[in-house]
PyMOL Python script that loads the backbone (N, CA, C, O; Angstrom):
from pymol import cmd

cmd.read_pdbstr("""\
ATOM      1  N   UNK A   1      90.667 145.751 151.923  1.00  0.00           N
ATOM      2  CA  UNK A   1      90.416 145.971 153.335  1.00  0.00           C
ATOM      3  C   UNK A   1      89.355 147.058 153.496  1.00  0.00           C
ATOM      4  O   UNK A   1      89.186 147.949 152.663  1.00  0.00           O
ATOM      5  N   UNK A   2      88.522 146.902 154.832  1.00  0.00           N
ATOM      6  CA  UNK A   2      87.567 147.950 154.720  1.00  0.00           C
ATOM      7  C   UNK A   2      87.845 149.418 155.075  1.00  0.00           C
ATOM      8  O   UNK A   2      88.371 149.644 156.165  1.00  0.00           O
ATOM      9  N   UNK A   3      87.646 150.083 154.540  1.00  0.00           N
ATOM     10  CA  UNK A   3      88.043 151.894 155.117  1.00  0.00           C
ATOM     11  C   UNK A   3      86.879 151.928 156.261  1.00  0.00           C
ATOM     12  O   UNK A   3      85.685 151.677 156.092  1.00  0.00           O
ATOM     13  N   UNK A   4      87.615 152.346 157.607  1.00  0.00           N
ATOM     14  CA  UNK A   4      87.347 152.652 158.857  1.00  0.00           C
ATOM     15  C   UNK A   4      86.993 154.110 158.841  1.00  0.00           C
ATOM     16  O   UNK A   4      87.884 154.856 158.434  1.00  0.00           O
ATOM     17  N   UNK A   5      86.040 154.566 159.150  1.00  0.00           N
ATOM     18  CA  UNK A   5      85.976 156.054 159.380  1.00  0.00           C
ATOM     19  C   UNK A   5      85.145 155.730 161.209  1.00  0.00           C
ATOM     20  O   UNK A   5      84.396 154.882 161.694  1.00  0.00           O
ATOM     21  N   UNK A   6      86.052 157.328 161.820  1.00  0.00           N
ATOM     22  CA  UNK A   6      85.134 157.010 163.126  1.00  0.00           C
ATOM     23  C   UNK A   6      85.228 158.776 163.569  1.00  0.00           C
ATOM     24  O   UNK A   6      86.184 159.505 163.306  1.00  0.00           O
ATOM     25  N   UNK A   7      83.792 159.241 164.396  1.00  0.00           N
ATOM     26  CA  UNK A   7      83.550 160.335 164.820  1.00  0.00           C
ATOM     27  C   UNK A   7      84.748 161.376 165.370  1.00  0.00           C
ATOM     28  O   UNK A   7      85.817 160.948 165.805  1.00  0.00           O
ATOM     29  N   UNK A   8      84.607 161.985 165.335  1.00  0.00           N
ATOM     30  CA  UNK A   8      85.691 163.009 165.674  1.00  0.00           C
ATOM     31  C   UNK A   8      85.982 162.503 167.343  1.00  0.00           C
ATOM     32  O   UNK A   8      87.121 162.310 167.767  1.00  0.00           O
ATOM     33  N   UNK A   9      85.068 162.378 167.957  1.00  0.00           N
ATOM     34  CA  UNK A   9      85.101 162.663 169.639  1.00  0.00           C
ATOM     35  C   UNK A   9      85.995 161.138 169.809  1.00  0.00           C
ATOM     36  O   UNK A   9      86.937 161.190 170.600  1.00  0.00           O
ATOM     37  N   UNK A  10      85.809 160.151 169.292  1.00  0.00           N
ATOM     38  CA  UNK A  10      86.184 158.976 169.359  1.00  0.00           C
ATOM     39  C   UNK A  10      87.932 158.729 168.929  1.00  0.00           C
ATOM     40  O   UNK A  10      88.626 157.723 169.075  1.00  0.00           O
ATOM     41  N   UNK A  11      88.305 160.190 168.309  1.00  0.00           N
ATOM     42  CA  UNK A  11      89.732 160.071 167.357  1.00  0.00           C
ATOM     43  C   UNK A  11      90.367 160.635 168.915  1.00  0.00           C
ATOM     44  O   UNK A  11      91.522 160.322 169.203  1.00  0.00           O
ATOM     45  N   UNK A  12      89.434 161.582 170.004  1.00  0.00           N
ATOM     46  CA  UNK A  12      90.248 162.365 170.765  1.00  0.00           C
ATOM     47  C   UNK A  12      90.311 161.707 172.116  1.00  0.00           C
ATOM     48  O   UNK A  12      90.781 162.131 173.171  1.00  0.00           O
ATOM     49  N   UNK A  13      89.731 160.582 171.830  1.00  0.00           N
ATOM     50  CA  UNK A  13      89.738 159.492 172.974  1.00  0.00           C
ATOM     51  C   UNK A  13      90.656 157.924 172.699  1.00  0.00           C
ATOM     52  O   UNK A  13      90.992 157.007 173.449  1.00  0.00           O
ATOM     53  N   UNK A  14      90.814 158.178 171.343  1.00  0.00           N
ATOM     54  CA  UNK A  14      91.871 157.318 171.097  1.00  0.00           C
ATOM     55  C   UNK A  14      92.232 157.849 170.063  1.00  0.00           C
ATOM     56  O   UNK A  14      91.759 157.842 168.927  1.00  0.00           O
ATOM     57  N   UNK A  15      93.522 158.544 170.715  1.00  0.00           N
ATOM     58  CA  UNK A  15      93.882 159.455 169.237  1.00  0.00           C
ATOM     59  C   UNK A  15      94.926 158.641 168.462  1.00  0.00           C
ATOM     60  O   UNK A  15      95.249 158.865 167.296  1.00  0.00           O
ATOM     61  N   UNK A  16      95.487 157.528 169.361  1.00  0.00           N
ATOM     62  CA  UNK A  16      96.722 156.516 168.173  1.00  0.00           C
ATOM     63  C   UNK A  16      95.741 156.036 167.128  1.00  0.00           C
ATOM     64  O   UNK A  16      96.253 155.168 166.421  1.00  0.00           O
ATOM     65  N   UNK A  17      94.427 156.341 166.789  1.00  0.00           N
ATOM     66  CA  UNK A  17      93.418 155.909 165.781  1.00  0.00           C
ATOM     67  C   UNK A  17      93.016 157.238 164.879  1.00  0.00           C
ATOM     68  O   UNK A  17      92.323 157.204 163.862  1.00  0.00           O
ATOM     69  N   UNK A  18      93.588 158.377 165.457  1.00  0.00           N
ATOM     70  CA  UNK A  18      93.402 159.738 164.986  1.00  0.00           C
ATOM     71  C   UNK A  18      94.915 160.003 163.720  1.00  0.00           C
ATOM     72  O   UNK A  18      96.081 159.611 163.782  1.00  0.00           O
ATOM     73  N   UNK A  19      94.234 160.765 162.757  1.00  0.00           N
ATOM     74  CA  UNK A  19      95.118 161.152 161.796  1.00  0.00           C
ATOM     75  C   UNK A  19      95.673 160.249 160.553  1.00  0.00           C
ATOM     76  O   UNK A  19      96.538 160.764 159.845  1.00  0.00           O
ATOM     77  N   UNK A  20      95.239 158.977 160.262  1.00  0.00           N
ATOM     78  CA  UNK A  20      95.274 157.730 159.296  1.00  0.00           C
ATOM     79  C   UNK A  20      94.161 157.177 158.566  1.00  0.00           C
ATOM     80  O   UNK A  20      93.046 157.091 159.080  1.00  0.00           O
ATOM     81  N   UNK A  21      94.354 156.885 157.660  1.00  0.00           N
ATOM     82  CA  UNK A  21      93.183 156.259 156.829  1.00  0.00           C
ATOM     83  C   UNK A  21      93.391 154.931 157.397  1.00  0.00           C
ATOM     84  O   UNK A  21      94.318 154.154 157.169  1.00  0.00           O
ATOM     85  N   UNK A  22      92.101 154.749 158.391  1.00  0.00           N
ATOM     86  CA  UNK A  22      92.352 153.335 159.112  1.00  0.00           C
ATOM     87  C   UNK A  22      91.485 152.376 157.979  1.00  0.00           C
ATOM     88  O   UNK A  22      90.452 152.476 157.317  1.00  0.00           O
ATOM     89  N   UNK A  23      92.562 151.403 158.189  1.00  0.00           N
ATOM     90  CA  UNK A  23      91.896 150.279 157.242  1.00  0.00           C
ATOM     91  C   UNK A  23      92.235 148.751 157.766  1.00  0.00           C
ATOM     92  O   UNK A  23      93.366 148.277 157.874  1.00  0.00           O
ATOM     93  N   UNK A  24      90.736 147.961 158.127  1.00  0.00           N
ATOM     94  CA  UNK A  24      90.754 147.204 158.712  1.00  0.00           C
ATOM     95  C   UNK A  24      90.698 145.629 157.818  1.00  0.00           C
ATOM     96  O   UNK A  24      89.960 145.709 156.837  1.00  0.00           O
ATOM     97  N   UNK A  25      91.221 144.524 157.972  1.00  0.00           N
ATOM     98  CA  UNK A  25      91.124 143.357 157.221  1.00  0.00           C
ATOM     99  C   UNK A  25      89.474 142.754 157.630  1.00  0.00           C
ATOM    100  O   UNK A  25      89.284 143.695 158.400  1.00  0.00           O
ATOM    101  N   UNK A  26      88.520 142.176 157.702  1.00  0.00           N
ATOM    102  CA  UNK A  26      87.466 142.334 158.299  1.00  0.00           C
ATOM    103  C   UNK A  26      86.555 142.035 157.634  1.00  0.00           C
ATOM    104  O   UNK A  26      86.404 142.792 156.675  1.00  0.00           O
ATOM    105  N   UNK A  27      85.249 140.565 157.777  1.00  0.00           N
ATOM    106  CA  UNK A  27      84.396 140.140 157.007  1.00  0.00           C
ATOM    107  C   UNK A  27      83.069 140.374 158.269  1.00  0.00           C
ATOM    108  O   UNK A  27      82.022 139.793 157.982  1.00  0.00           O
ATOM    109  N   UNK A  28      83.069 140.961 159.252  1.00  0.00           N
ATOM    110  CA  UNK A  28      82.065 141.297 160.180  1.00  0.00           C
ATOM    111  C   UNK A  28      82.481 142.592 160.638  1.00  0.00           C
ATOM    112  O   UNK A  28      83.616 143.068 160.627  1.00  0.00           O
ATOM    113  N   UNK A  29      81.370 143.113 161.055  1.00  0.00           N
ATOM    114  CA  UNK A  29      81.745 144.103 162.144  1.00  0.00           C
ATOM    115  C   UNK A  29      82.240 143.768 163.813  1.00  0.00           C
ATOM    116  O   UNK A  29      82.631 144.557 164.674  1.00  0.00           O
ATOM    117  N   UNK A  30      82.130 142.917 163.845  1.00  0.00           N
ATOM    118  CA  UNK A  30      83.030 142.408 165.194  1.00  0.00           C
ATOM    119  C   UNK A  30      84.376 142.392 165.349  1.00  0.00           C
ATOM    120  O   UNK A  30      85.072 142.595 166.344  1.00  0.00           O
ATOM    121  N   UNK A  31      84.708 142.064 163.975  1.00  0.00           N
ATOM    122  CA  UNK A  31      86.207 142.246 163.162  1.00  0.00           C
ATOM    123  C   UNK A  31      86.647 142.888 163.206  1.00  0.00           C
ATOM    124  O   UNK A  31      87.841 142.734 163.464  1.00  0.00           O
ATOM    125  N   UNK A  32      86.140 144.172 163.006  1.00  0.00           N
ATOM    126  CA  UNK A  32      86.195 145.727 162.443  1.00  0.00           C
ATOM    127  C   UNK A  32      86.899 146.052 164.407  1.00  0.00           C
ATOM    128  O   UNK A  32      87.888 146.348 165.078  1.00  0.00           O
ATOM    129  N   UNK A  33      85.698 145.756 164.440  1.00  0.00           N
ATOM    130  CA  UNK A  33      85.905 146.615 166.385  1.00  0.00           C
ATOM    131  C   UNK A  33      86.911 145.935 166.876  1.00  0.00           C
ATOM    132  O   UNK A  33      87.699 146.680 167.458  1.00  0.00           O
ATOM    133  N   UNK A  34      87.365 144.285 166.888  1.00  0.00           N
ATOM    134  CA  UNK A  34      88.820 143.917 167.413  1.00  0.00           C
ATOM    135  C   UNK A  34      90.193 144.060 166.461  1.00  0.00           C
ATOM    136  O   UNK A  34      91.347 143.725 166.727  1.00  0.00           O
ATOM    137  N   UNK A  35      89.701 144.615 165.387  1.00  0.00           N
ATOM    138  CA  UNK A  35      90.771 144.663 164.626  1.00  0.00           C
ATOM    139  C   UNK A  35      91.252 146.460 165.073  1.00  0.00           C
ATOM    140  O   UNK A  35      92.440 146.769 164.974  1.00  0.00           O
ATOM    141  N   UNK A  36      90.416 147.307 165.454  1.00  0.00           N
ATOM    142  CA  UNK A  36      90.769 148.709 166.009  1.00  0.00           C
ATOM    143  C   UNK A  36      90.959 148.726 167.228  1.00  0.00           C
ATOM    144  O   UNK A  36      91.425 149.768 167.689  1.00  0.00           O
ATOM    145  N   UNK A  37      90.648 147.511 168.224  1.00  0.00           N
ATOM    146  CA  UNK A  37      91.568 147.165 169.647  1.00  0.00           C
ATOM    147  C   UNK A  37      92.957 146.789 169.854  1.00  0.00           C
ATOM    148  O   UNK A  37      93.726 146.660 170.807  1.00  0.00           O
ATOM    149  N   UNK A  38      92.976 146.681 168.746  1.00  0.00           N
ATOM    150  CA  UNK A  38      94.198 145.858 168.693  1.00  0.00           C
ATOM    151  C   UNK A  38      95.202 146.731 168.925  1.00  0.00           C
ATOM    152  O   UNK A  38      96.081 146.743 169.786  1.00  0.00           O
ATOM    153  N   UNK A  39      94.866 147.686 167.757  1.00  0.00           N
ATOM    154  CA  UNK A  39      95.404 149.359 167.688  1.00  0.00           C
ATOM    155  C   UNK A  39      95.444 150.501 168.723  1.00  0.00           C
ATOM    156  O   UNK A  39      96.028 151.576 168.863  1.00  0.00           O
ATOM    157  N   UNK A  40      94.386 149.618 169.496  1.00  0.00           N
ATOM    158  CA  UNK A  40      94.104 151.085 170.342  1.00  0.00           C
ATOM    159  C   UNK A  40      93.359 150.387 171.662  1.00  0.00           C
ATOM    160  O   UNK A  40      92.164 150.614 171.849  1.00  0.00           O
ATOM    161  N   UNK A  41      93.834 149.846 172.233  1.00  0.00           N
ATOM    162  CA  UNK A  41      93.644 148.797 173.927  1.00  0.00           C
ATOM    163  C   UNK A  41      92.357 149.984 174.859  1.00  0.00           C
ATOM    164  O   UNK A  41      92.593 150.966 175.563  1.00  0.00           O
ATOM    165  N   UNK A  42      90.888 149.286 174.426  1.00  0.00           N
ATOM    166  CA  UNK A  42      90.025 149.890 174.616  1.00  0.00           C
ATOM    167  C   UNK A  42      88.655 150.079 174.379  1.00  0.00           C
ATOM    168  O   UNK A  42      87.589 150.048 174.994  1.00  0.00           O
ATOM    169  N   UNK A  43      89.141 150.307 173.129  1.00  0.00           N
ATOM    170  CA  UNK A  43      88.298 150.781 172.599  1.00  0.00           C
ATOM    171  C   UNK A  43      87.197 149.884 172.257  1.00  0.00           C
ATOM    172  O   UNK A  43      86.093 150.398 172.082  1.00  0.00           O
ATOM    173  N   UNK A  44      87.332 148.621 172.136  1.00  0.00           N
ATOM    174  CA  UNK A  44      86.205 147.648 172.067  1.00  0.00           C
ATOM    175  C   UNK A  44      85.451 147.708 173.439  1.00  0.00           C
ATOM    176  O   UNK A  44      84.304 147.283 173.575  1.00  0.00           O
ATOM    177  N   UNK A  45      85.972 148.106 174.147  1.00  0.00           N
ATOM    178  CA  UNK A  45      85.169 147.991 175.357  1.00  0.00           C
ATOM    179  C   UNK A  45      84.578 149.315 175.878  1.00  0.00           C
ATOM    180  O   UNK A  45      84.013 149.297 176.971  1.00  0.00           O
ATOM    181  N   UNK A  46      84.673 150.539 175.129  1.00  0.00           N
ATOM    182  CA  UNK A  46      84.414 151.807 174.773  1.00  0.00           C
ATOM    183  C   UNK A  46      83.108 151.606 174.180  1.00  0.00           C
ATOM    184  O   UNK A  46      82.120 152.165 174.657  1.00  0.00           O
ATOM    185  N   UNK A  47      83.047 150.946 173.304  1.00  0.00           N
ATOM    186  CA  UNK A  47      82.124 150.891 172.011  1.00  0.00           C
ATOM    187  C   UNK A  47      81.068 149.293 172.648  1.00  0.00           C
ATOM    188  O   UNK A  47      80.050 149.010 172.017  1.00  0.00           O
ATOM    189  N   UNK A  48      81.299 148.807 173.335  1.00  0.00           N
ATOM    190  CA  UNK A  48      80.427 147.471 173.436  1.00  0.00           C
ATOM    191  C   UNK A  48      80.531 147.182 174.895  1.00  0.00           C
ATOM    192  O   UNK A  48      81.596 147.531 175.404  1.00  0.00           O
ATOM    193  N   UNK A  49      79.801 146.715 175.542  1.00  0.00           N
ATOM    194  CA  UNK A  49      80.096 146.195 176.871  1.00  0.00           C
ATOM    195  C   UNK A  49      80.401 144.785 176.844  1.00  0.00           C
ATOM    196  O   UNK A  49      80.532 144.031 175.880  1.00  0.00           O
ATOM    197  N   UNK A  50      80.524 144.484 178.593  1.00  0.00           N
ATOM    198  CA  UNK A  50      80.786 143.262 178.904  1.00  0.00           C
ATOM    199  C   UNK A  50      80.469 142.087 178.400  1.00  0.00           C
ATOM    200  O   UNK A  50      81.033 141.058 178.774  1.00  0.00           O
ATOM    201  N   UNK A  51      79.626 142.104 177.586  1.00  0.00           N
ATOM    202  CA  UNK A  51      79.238 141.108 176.754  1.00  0.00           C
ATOM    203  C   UNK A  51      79.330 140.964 175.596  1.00  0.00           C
ATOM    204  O   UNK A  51      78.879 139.966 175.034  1.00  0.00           O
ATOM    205  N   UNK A  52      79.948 141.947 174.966  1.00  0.00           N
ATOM    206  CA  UNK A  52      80.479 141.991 173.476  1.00  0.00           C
ATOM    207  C   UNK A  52      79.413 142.903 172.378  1.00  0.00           C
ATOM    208  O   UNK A  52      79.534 142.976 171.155  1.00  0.00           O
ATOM    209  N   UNK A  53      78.005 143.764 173.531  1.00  0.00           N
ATOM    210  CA  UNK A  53      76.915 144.049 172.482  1.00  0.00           C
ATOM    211  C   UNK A  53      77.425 145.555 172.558  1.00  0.00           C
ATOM    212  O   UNK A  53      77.915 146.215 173.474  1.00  0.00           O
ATOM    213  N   UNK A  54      77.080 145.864 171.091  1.00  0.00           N
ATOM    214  CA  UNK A  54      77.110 147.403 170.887  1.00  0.00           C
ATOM    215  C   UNK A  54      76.440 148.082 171.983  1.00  0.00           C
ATOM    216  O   UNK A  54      75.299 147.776 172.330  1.00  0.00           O
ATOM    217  N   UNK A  55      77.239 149.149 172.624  1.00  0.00           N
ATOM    218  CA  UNK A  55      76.115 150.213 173.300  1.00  0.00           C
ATOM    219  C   UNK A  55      75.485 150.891 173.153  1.00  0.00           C
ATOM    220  O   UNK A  55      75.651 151.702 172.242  1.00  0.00           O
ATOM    221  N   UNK A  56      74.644 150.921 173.798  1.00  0.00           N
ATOM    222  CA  UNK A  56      73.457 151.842 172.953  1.00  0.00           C
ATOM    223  C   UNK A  56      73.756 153.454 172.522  1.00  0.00           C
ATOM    224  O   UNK A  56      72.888 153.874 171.758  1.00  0.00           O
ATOM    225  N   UNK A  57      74.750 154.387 172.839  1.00  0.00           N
ATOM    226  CA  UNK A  57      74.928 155.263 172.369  1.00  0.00           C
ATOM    227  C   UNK A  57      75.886 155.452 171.679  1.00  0.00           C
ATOM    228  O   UNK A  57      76.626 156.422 171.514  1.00  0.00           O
ATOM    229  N   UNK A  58      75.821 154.052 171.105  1.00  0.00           N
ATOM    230  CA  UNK A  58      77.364 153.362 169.532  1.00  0.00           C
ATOM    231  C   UNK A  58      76.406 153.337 168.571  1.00  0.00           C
ATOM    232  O   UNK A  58      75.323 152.776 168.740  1.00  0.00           O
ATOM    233  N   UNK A  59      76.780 154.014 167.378  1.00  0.00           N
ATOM    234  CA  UNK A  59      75.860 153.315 166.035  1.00  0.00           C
ATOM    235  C   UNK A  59      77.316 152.854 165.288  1.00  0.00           C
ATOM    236  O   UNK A  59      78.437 153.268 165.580  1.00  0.00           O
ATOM    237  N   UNK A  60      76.936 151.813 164.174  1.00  0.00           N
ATOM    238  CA  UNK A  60      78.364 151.419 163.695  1.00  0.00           C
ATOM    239  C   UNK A  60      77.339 151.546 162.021  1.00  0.00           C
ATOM    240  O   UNK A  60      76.256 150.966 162.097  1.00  0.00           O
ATOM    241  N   UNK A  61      77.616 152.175 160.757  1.00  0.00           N
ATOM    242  CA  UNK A  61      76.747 151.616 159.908  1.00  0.00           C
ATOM    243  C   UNK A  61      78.053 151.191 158.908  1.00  0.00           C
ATOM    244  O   UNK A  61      79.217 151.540 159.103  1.00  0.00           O
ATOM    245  N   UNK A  62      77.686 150.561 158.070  1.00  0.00           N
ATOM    246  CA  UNK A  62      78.321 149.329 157.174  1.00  0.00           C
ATOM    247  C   UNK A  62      77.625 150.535 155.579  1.00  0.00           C
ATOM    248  O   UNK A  62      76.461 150.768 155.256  1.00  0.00           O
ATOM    249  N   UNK A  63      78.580 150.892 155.122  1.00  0.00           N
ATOM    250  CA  UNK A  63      77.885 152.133 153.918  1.00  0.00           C
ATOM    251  C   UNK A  63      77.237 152.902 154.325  1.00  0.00           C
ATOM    252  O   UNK A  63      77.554 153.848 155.045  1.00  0.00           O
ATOM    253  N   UNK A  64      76.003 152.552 153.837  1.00  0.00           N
ATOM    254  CA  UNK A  64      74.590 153.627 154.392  1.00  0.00           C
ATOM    255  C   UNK A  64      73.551 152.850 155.083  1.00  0.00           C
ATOM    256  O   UNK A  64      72.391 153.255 154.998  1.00  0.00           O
ATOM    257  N   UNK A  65      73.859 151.588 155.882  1.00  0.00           N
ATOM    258  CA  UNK A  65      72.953 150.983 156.394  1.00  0.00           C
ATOM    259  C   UNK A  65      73.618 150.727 157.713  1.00  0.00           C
ATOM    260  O   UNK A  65      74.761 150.272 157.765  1.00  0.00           O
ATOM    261  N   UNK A  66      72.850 151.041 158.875  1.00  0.00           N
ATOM    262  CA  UNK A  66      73.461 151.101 160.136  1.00  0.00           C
ATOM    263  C   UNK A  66      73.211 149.454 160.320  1.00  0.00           C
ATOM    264  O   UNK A  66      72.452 148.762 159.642  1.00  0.00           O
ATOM    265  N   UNK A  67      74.159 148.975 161.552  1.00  0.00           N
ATOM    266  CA  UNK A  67      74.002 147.334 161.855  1.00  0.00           C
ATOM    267  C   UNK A  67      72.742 146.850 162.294  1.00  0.00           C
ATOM    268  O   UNK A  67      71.975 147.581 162.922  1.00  0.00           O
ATOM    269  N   UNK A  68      72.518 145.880 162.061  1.00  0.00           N
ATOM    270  CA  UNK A  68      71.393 145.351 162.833  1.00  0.00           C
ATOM    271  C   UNK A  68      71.668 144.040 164.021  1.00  0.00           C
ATOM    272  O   UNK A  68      70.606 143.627 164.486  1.00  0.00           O
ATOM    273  N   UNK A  69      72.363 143.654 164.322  1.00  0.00           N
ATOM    274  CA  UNK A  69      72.484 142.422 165.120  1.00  0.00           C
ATOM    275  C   UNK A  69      73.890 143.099 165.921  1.00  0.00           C
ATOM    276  O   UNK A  69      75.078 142.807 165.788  1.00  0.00           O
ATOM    277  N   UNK A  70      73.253 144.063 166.751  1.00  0.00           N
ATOM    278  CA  UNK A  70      73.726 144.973 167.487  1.00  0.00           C
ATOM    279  C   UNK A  70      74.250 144.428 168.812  1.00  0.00           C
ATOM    280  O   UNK A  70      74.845 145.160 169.603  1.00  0.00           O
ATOM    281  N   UNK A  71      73.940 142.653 169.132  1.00  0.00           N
ATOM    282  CA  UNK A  71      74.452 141.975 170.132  1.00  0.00           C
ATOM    283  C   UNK A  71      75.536 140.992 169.777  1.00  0.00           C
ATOM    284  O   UNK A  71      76.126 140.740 170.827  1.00  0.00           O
ATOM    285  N   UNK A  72      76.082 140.305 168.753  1.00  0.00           N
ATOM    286  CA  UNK A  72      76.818 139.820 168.389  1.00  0.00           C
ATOM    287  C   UNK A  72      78.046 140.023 167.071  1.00  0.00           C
ATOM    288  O   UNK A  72      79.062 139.426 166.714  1.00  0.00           O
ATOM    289  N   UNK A  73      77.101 141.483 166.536  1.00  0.00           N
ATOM    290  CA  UNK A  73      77.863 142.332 165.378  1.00  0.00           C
ATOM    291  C   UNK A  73      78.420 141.310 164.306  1.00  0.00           C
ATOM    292  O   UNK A  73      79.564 141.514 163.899  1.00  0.00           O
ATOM    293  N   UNK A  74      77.923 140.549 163.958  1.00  0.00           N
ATOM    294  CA  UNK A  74      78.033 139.674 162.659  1.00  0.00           C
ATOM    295  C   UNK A  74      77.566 140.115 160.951  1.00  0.00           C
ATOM    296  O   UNK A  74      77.609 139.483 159.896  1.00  0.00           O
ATOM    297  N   UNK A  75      77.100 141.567 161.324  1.00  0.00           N
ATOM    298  CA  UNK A  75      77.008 142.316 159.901  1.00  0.00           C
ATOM    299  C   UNK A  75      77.949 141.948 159.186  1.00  0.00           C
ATOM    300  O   UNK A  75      79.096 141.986 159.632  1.00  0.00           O
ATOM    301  N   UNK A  76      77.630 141.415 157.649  1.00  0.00           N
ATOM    302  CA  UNK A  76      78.776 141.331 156.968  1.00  0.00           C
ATOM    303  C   UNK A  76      79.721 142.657 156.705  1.00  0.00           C
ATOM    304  O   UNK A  76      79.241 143.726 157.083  1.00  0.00           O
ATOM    305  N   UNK A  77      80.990 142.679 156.104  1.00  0.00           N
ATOM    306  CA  UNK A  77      81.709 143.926 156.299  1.00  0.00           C
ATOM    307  C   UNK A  77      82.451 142.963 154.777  1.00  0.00           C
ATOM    308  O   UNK A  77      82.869 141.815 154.925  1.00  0.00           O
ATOM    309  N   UNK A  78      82.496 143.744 153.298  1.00  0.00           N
ATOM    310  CA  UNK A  78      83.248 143.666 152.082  1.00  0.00           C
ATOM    311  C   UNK A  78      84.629 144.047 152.393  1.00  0.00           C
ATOM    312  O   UNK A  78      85.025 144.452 153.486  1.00  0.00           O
ATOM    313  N   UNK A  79      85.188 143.914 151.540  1.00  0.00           N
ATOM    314  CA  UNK A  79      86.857 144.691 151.567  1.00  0.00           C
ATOM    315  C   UNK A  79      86.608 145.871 151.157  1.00  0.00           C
ATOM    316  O   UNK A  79      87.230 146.830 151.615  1.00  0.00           O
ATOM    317  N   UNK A  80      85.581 146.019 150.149  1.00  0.00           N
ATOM    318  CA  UNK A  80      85.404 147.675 149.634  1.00  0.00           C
ATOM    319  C   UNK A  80      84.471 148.403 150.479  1.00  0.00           C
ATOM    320  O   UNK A  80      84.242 149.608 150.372  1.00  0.00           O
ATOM    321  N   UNK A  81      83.910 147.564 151.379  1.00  0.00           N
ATOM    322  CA  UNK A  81      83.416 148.806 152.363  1.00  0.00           C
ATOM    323  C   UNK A  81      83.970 149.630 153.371  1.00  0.00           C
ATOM    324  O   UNK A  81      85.016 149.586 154.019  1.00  0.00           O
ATOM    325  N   UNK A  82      82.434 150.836 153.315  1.00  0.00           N
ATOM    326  CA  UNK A  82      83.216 151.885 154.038  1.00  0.00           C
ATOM    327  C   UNK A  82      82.084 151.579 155.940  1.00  0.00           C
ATOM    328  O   UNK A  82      80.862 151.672 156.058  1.00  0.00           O
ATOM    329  N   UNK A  83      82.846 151.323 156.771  1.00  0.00           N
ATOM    330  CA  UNK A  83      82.571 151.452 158.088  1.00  0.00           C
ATOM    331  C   UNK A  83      82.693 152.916 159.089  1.00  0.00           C
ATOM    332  O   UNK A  83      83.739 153.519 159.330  1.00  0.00           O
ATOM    333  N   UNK A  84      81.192 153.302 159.615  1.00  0.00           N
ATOM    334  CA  UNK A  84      81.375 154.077 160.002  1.00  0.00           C
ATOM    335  C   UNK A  84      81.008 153.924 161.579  1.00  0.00           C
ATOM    336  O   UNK A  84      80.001 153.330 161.966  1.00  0.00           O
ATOM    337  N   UNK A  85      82.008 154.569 162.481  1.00  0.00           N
ATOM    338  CA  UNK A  85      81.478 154.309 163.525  1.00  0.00           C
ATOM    339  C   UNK A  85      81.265 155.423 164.479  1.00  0.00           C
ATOM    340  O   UNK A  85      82.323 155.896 164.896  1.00  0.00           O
ATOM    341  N   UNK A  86      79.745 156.192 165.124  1.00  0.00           N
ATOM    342  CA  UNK A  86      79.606 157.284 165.800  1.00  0.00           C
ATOM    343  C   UNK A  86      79.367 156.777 166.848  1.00  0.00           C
ATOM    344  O   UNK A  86      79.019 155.649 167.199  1.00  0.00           O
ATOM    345  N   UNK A  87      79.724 158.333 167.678  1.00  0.00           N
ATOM    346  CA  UNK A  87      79.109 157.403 169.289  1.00  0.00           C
ATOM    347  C   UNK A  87      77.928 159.300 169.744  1.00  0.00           C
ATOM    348  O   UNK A  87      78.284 160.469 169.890  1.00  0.00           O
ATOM    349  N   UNK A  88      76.169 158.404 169.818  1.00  0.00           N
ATOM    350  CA  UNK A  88      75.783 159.959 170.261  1.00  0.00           C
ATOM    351  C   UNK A  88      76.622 160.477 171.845  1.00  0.00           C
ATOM    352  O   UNK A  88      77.136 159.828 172.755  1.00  0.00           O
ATOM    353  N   UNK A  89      76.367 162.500 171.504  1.00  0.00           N
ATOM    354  CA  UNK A  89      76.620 162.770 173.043  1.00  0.00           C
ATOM    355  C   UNK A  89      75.604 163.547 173.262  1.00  0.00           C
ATOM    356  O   UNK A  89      74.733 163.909 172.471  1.00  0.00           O
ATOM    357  N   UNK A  90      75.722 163.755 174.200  1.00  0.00           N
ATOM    358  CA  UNK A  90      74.232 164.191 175.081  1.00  0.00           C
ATOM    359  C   UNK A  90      75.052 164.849 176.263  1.00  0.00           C
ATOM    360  O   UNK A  90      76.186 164.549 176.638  1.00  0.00           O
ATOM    361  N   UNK A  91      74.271 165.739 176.717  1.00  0.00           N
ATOM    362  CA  UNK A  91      74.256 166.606 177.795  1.00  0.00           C
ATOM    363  C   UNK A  91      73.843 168.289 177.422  1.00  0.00           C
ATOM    364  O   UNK A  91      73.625 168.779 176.314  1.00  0.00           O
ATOM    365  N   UNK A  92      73.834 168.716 178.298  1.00  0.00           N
ATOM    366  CA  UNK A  92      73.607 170.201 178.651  1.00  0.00           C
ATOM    367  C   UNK A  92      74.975 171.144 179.214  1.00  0.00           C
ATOM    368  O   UNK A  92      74.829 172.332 179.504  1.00  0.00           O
TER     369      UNK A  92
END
""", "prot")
cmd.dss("prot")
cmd.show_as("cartoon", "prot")
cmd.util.cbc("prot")
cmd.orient("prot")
């Protein structure tokens, strides 16, 4: 299964996802994100809008290579990979 890692700010906004080595079953990253909704009623829609595309201040990378098909999230995702998912913040 893939090891889930996700930003700190994201553990304190869904913290039933905070404090576990989350590990998701998962051959896409689309997978990844409904397989951590499941867990946590949200958060896919936190991380992607109404249409299912990453938002733009979501990066999700798959190892060391961030996704590229950032509208349908069909990146492949191994069992031995590691998924990371940040969200930037911004303000003053």
């Amino acid at each position: 299964m893939a090891k889930v890692e996700l930003a700190r700010h994201l553990c304190v906004l869904f913290p039933q996802l905070a404090g576990e080595e989350l590990q998701v079953e998962a051959s896409t990253v689309a997978e990844v994100v409904s397989g951590l909704e499941a867990r946590a009623p949200g958060f896919a829609f936190y991380v992607c809008d109404e249409r299912g595309r990453l938002r733009t201040h979501v990066n999700i990378f798959v190892g060391e290579v961030r996704v590229s098909d950032r509208r349908r999230l069909t990146d492949p995702v191994m069992s031995d990979s590691r998924v990371l998912i940040m969200q930037a913040l911004s303000g003053g």
